[in-house]
N, C-alpha and C positions, 0 to 999 in steps of 0.2 A: 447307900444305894440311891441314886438320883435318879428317877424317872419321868420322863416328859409325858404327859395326859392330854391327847388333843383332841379339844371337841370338833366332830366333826357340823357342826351348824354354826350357821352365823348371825343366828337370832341372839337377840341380846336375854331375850329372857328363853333363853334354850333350857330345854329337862336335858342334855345330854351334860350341858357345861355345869348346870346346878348338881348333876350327879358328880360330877368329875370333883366337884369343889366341899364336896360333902364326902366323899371319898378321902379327899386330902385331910380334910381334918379328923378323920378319926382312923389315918395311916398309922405304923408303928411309927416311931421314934427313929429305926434305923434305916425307914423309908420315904427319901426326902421325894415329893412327888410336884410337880410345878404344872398346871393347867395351861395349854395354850386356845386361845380361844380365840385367834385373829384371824382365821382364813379368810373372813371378807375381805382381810387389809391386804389381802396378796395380790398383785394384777394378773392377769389370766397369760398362761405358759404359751411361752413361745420359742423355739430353741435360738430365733435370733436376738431375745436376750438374753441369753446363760453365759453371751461373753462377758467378762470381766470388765466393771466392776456391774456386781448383781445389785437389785435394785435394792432397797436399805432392809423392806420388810423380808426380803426373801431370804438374804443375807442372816438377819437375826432369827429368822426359821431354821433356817440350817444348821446355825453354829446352835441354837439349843439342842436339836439332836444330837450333833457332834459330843456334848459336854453331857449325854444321858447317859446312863446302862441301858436301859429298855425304853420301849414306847407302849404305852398304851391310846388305844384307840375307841371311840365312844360315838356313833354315830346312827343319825335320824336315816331313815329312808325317806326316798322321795321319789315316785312316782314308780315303786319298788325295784329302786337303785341307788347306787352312790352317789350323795349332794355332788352338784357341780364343782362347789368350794374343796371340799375333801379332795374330789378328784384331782382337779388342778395344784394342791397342792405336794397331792403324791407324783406328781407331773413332773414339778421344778425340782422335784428327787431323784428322778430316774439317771440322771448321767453325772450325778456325784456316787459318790463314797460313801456315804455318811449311812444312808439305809441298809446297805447290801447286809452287812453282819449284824446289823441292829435286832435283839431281841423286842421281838412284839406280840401282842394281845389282844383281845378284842374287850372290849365293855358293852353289855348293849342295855337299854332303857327301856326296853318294849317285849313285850309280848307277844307282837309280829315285829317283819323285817327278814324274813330269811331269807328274801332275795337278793337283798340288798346285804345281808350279808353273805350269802356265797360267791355274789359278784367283789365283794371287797375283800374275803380271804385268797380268789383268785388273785385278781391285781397285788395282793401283798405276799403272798406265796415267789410271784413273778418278781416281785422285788427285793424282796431280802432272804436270804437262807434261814435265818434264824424266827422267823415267823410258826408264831404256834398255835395249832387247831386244839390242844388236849388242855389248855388255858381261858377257860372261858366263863364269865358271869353274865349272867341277865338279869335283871331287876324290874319289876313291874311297878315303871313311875310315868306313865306317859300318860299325858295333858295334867301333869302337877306344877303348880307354882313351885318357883324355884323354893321356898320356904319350907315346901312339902314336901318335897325331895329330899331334905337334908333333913324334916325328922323321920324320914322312910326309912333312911339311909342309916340311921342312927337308932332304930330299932332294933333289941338284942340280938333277933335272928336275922336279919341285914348286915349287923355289923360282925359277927358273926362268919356272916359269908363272905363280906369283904375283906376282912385280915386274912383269911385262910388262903383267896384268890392272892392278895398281893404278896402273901409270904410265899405261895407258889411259884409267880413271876420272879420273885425276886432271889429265889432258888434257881428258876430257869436261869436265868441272866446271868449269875454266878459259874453255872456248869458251862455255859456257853462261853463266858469269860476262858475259862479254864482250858476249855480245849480249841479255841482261838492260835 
């Protein structure tokens, strides 16, 4: 099971990416999980350039979805809405292939944010079929060093919560697979 994890901030020292990468190492075995964390590197969407050839970061965006099962999604609010970054990069998605069947997920870091995530379940709702509301974790890590994060994350009842979400998804993906 290969799943793409993208942080939605583009802080270098982001609690959403430290949770993603702390997540990753204490994934099962049969859940290879890869962090994307470049939304800054994308340049801001524009439909006159989606003609071919796409620009190199957006290119390698895409084709790592392409090569997922699922996506999971981890994102900061910001001004109780969806970062810019995130958004643009759900942008240079919409008139490919690659999201429409893509199973997805949310991650979230915080404690608040639920505007910001209803406004992001919407836009992904809109985006892919396979997006799911009944797949969700929240973790209360917000204003932790990334360091903090991962022995948060690594706390029995953390880790705990996080196999059980990923085995979840990773059941969803499989049933989705299936009836594809």
């Amino acid at each position: 099971m290969k799943i793409l994890a993208i942080s939605g901030s583009a802080r270098i020292n982001s609690t959403n990416t430290a949770m993603l990468r702390a997540v990753r190492s204490i994934a099962p075995a049969s859940i290879d999980i890869s962090v994307f964390d470049r939304l800054g590197e994308l340049p801001v969407f524009s439909p006159d350039l989606e003609s071919l050839p796409l620009p190199r970061t957006v290119r390698d965006f895409i084709d790592a979805i392409a090569k997922s099962d699922g996506l999971i999604i981890a994102s900061p609010e910001y001004v109780r809405s969806i970062p810019g970054g995130l958004k643009n990069a759900i942008d240079w998605l919409v008139s490919g292939e690659e999201i429409i069947s893509k199973p997805i997920a949310l991650l979230h870091a915080s404690h608040r944010g639920d505007d910001m995530l209803a406004s992001l379940r919407t836009v992904l709702a809109t985006v892919s079929d396979r997006f799911t509301t009944d797949i969700f974790l929240r973790l209360h890590l917000m204003k932790m060093e990334p360091a903090d994060v991962s022995r948060a994350v690594e706390t029995p009842e953390n880790r705990w919560k996080v196999q059980a979400y990923l085995q979840a998804f990773a059941s969803f993906c499989v049933a989705e697979r299936e009836t594809a």
